[in-house]
C-alpha positions in Angstrom: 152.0 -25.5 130.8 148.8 -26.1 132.0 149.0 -24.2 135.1 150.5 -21.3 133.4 147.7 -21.4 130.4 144.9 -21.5 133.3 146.3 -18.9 134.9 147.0 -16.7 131.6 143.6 -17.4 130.7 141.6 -16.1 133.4 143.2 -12.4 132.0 142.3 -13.0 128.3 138.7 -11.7 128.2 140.0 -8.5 129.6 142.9 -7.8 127.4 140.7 -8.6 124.6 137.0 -7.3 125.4 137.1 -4.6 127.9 138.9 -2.1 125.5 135.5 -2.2 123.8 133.6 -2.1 126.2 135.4 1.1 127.8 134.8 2.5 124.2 131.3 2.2 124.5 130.9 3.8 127.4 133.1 6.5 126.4 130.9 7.2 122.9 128.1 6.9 125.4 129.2 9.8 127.9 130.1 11.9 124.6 127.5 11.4 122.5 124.6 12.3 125.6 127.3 14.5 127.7 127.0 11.8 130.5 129.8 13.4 132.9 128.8 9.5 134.8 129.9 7.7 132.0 133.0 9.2 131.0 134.4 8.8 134.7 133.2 5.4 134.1 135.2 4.7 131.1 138.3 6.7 132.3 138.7 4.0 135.3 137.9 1.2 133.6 140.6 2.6 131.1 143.1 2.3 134.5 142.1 -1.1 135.4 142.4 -1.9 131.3 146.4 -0.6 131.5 146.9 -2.4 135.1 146.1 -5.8 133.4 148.1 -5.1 130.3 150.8 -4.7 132.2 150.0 -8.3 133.8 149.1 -9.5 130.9 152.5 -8.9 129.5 154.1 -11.2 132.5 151.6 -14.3 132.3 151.7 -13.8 128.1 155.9 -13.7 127.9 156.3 -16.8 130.1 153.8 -18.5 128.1 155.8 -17.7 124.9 159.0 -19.3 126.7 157.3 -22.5 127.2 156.5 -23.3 123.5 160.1 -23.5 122.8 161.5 -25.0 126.2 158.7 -27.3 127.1 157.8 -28.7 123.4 160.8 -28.6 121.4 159.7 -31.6 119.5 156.8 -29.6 118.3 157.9 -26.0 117.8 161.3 -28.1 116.1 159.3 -29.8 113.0 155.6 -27.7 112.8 156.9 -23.9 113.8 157.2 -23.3 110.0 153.7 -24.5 109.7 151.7 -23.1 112.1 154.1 -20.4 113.6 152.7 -17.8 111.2 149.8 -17.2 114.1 152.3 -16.2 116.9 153.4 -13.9 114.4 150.7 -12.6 114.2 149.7 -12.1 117.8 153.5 -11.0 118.5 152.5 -7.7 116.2 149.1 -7.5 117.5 150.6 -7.5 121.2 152.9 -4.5 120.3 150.2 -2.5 118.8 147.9 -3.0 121.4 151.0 -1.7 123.8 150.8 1.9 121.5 147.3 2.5 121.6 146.7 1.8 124.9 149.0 4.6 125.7 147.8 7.1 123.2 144.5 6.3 124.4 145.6 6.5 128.4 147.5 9.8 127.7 144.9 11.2 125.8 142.7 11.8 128.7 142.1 15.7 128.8 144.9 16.3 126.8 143.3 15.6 123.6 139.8 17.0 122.3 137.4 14.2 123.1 136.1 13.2 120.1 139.5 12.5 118.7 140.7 11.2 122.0 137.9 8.8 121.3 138.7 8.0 117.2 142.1 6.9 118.3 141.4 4.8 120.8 139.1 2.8 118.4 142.1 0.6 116.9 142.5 -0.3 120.5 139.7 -3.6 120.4 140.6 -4.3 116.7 144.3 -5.1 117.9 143.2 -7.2 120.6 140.8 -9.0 118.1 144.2 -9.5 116.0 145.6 -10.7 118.6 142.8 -13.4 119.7 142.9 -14.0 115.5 147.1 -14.9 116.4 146.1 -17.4 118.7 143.2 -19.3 117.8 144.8 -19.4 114.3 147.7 -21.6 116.2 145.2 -23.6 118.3 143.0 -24.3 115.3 145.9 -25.6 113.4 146.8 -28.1 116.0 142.9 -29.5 116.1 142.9 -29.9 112.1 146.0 -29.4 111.0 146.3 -28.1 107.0 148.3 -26.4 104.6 151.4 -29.5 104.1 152.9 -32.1 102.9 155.1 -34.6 104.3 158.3 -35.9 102.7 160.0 -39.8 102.8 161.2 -38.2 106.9 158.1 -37.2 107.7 158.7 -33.3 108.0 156.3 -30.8 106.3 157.1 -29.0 103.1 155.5 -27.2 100.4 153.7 -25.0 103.5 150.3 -22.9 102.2 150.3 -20.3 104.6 146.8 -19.4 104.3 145.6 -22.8 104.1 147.3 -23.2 107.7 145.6 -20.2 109.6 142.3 -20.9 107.7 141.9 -24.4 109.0 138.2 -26.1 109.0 138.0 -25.2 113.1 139.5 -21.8 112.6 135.8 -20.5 111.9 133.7 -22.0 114.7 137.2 -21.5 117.5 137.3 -18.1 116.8 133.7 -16.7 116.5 133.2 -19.1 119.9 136.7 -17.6 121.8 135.7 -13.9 120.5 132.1 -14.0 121.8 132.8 -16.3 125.0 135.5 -13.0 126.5 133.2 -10.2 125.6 130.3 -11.8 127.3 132.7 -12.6 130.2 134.0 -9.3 130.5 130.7 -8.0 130.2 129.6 -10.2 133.4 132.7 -9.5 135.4 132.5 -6.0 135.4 129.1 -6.3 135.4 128.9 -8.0 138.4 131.4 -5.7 140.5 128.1 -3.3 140.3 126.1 -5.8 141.1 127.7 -6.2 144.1 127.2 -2.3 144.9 123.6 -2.1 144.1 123.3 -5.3 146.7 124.6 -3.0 149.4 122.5 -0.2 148.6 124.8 2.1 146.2 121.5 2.8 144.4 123.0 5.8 142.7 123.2 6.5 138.6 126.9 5.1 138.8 126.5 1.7 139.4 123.6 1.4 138.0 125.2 3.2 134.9 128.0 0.8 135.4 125.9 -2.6 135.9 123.7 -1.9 133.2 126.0 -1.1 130.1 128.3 -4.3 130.4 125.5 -6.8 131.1 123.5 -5.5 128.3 126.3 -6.5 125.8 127.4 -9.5 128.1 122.9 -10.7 127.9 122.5 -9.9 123.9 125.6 -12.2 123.4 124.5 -15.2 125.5 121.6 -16.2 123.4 124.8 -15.7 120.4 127.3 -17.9 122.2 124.7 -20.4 122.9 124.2 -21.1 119.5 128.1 -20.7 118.3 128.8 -23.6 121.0 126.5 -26.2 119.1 127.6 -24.9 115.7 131.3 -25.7 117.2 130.4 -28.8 119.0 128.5 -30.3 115.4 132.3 -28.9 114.0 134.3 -31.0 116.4 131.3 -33.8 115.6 132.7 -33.6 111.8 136.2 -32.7 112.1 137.6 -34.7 115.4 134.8 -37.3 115.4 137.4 -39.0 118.3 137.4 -36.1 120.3 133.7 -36.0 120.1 133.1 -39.5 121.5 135.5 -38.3 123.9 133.1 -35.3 125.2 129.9 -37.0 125.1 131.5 -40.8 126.6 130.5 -42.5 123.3 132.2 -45.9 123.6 131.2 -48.1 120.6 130.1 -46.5 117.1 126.2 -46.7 116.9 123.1 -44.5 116.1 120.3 -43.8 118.5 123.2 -42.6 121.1 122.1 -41.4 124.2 123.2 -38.5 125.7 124.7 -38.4 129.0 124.7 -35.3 131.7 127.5 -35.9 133.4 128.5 -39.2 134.9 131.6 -41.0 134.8 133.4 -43.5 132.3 134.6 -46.6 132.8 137.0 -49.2 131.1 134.6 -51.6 129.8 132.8 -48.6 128.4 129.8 -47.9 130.6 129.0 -45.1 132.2 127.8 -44.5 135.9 126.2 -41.7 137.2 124.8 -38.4 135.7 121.4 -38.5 133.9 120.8 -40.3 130.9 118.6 -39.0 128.1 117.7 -41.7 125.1 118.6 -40.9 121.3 119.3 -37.5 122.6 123.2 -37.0 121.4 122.6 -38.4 117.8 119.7 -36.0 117.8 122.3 -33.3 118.6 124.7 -34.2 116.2 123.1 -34.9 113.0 119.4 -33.8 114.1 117.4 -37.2 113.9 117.7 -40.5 116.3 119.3 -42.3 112.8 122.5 -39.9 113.0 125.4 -42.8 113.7 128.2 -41.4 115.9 131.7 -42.5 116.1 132.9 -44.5 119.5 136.0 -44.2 121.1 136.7 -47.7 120.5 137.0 -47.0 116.6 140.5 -46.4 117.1 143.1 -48.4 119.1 143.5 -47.5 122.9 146.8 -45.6 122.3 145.0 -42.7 119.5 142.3 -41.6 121.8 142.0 -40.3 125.3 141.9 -42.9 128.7 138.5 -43.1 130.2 140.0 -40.5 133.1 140.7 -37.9 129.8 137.2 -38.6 128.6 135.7 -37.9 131.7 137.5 -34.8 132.3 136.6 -33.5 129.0 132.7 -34.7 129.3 132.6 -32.9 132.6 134.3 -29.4 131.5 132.1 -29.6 128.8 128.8 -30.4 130.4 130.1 -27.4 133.1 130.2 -24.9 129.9 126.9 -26.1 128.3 125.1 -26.1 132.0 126.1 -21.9 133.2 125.8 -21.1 129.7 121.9 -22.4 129.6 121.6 -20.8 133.2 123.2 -17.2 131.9 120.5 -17.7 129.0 118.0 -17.9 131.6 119.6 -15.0 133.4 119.5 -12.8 130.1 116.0 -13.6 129.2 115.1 -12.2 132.8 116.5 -9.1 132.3 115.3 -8.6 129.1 111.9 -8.9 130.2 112.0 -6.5 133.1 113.7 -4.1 130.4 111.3 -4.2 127.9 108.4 -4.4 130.3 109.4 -1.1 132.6 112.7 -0.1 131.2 114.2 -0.6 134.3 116.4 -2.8 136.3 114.8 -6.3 137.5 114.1 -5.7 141.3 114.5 -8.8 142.6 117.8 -8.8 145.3 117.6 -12.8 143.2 118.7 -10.9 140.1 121.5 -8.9 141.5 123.1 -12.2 143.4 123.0 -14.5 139.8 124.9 -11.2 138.2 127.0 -11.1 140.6 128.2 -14.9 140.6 128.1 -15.1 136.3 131.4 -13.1 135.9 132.6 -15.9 138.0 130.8 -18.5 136.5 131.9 -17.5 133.1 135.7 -17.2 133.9 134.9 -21.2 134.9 133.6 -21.9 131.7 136.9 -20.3 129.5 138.6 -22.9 131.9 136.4 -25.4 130.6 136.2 -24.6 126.8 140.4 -24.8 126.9 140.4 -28.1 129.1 137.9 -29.4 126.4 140.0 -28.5 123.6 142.9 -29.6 125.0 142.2 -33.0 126.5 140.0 -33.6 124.3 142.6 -34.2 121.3 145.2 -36.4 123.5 147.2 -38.4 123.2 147.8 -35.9 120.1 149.3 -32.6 120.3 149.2 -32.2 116.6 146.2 -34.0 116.1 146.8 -37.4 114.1 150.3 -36.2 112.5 152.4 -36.0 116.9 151.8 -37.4 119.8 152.6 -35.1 123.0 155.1 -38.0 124.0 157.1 -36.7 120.9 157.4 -33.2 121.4 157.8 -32.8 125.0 161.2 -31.9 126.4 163.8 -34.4 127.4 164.7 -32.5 130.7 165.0 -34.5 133.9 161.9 -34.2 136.1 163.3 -32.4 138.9 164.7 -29.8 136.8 161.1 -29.4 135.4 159.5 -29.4 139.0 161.7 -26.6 139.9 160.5 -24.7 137.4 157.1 -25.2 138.0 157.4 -24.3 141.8 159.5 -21.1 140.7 156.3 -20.3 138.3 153.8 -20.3 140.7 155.6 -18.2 143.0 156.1 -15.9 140.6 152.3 -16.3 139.3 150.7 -15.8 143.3 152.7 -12.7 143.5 152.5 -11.5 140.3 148.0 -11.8 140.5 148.0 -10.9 143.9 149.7 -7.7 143.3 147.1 -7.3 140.5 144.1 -7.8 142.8 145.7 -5.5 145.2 145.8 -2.8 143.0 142.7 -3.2 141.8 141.1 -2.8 145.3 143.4 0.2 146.3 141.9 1.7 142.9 138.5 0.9 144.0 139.1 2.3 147.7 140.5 5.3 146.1 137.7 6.3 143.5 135.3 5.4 146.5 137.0 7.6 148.6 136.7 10.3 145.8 133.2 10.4 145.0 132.0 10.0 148.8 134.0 13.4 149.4 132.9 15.1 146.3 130.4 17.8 146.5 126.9 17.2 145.0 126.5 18.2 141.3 130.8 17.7 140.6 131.6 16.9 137.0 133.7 13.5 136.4 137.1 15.7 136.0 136.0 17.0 139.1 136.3 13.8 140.5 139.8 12.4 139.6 141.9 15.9 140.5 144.6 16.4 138.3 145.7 13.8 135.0 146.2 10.7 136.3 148.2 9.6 133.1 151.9 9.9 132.0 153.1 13.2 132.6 151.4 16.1 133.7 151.2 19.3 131.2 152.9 22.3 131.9 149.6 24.3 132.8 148.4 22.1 135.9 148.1 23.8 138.7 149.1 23.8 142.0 145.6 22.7 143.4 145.8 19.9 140.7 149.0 18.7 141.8 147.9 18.1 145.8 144.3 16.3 144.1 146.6 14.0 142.7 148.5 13.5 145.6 
């Protein structure tokens, strides 16, 4: 489960945040007649479709280990919390239709309307994100039950169980975190262009749009992780402890960069900053914080949990104040010349923080989810209850078939990708100086071609 959720992962900012991105670009190139930007946003449409399609793989075997992996869970809570995959289920099939309206609508449809129907394209993959954080929430504070004389839930309030207390801070943190990551990533394939001299309006066109959204949302998501941390700090006061190596209840905590924990509850290594994480929770030194040892050994996570959690943490807050730092540079240079930063410097950090940022979704899910073990429904089942009975090597066998099917599966992805990169490099090297961006893809390259394309059309599109 983990390796699959890791893997799944790394495509989530894409499904959900470059839709709107592309849009952006597109309004761009039809609200200034930017021939650039349309070609921009009719690529990043392709790429958009080719990780849907991947998307659809990673998602559906993710779906299958719910029920075969954690019967236990998905047996007693999927009337309780199920309502969220629900959700995302119908969210997933309308994002299937509008992406191929909005592929097929490509010179077949006038281009303002082309454009008004794509934009339910982003609001189904925000549905979608709504799906799953709705389910993820539940499990970090679960609501909206009872429990009878057996111990199962009745009496379920539906909305109370997607509208849990970390529903707010999860989803405004998840929603944020993949558009600013998208925004890097695609960023930073320009970035990588302008390094090597591609100096021309299109990749600076194509750096500049995504890391203006991906730089005004860092200072954002900055300040929605310590609004989710101080959350976690109320709600999971265990799993708090847990990310910051608090051992024994206490105020004037310090707060600990790094370093490791050990059984007798100190902590070695890393940097140690006096008073600092009661200041961070509750804003003064006085601010008492709960230890891990308020609960006995087998309710919170070992010392190797703990510092796996206080690390991917610690890794999320540390890029995140270097992107801030990143962001603030280029906003400078903008607002000073209205141009790029010239620096080579520049161009190498916006290159790595699409990287960097796919690390820290890693992080924020190992966080979430170690953080709340031994529970899998936090304080109502324990992951020793709802994981399957089936013999180990059976389970092994699946895993190694998974990864197989996972290294083929993404490497076909990132060969595409490159083949479509080649191609459209190809394309504008040959093209002739002043060429519209129609010009430059030949014929449709969506669905089936109309009736009217002619014979010169066909051979452009090979």
């Amino acid at each position: 489960m983990a390796f699959t959720l890791a893997s799944h992962i790394l495509l989530v900012p894409f499904g959900v945040a470059l839709p709107a991105i592309t849009l952006l670009m597109h309004y761009r190139g039809l609200r200034r007649g930017d021939a650039i930007a349309l070609l921009l946003a009719r690529r990043w449409s392709a790429v958009m479709a080719v990780q849907f399609a991947i998307g659809i793989v990673t998602g559906t075997v993710l779906s299958l280990e719910f029920g075969l992996l954690w019967p236990g869970m998905m047996g007693r809570w999927g009337d309780v919390f199920g309502f969220g995959f629900g959700i995302e289920a119908w969210a997933f099939f309308l994002e299937a239709i509008f992406i191929a309206i909005y592929l097929y609508g490509w010179r077949r449809l006038k281009p303002w309307t082309h454009f008004w129907l794509g934009l339910p394209l982003p609001l189904a993959a925000l549905l979608g994100a709504f799906g799953v954080v709705a389910a993820n929430s539940w499990m970090n504070t679960p609501r909206g039950f009872t429990l009878d004389a057996s111990g199962r839930p009745v009496n379920v309030n539906v909305r109370q169980a997607v509208f849990t207390p970390m529903f707010g801070p999860e989803y405004w943190h998840f929603v944020v975190g993949v558009v600013l990551t998208a925004g890097y990533v695609v960023a930073g394939v320009y970035a990588v262009g302008l390094l090597r001299g591609r100096r021309d309006r299109y990749h600076r066109l194509g750096f500049t749009v995504p890391f203006t959204v991906a730089a005004i949302l860092t200072p954002v998501q900055f300040v929605l992780g310590d609004s989710i941390a101080r959350s976690v700090f109320h709600q999971q006061p265990v799993k708090f402890a847990a990310t910051e190596l608090v051992w024994k209840t206490d105020t004037h905590v310090p707060e600990y960069i790094f370093g490791r924990l050990h059984a007798d509850g100190s902590v070695s290594g890393g940097i140690k900053i006096p008073q600092l994480d009661s200041v961070l929770a509750g804003f003064r030194p006085s601010t008492k914080v709960t230890g891990l040892t308020s609960v006995p050994a087998s309710d919170r996570p070992t010392v190797v949990q703990a510092t796996i959690v206080h690390w991917a943490f610690d890794i999320m807050v540390t890029i995140g104040s270097l992107l801030v730092l990143l962001a603030l540079w280029y906003g400078w240079c903008w607002l000073r010349r209205r141009e790029l930063p010239r620096s080579p410097w520049f161009f190498r950090s916006a290159a790595l923080a699409g990287a960097a940022c796919l690390l820290t979704v890693e992080c924020g899910w190992i966080t979430t989810e170690v953080g709340r073990q031994p529970w899998i429904v936090y304080q109502n089942m324990r992951v020793s209850e709802a994981v399957t009975a089936t013999r180990a090597a059976s389970l092994w066998t699946m895993f190694g078939i998974v990864v197989v099917v996972y290294v083929l599966v993404l490497g076909s992805f990132l060969t595409v990708l490159v083949k479509m990169s080649h191609r459209w490099r190809l394309a504008d090297e040959g093209a002739p100086s002043g060429a519209a961006a129609e010009d430059l893809e030949g014929g449709t390259p969506y669905g089936p071609r109309p009736l009217s394309t002619t014979a010169g059309e066909d051979r452009g599109d090979g």
